[in-house]
C-alpha positions as CSV (number, residue, x, y, z in Angstrom):
1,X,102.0,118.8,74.3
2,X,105.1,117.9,75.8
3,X,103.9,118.1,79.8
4,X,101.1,116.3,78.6
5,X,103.0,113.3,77.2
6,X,105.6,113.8,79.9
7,X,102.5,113.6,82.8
8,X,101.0,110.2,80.8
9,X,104.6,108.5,81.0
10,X,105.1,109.3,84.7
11,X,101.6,108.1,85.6
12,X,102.1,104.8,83.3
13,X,105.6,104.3,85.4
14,X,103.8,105.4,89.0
15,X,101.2,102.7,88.0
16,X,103.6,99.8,86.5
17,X,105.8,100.8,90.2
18,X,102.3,99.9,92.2
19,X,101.3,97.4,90.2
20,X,104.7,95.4,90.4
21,X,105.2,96.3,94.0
22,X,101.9,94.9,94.8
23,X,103.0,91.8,93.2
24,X,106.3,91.4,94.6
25,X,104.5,91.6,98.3
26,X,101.7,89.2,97.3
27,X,104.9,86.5,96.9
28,X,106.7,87.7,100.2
29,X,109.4,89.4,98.4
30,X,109.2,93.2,99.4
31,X,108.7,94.3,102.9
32,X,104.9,94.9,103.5
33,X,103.4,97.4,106.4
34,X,100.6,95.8,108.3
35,X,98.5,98.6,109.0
36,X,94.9,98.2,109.9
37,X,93.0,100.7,107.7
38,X,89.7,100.1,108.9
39,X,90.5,101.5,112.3
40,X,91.1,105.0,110.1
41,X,88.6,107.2,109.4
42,X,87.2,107.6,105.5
43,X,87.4,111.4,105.9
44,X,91.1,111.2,106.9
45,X,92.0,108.6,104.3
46,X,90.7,111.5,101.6
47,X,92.4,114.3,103.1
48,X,96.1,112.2,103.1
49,X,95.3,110.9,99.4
50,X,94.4,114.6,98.6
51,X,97.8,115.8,100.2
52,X,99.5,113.5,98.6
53,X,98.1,114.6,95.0
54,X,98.6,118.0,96.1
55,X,102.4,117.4,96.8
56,X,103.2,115.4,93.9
57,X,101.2,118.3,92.0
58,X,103.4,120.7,93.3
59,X,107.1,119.2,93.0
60,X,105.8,117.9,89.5
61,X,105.2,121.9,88.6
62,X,108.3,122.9,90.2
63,X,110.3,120.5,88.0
64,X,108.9,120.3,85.3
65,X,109.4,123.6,81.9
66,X,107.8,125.9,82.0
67,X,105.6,126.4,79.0
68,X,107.4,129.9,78.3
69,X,110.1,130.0,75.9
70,X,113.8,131.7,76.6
71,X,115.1,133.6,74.0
């Protein structure tokens, strides 16, 4: 239960990060990276965003309990 509200706080704060970043660069005030993404391939654009989950799945694992207890 506790890596399950643990894993809903970290999204809400990955989301509120985007969300306010996305804001910040709509007024100027954050640097922004003009990269054309039409130019990239859909395919590609899935594998990266699957990397990417894959990689925050894995450190978020790594850091997080265990669901074993120590005695």
């Amino acid at each position: 239960m506790r890596l399950l509200v643990g894993g809903i706080i970290v999204t809400a704060l990955l989301l509120a990060f985007v969300f306010v970043w996305i804001y910040l660069a709509s007024l100027g005030q954050v640097p922004v990276i003009h990269a054309p993404l039409e130019s990239v391939s859909p395919i590609v654009r899935i594998v990266v965003m699957l990397a990417l989950a894959a990689v925050i799945g894995v450190v978020y694992f790594t850091l997080a309990p265990s669901g074993r207890k120590s005695q």
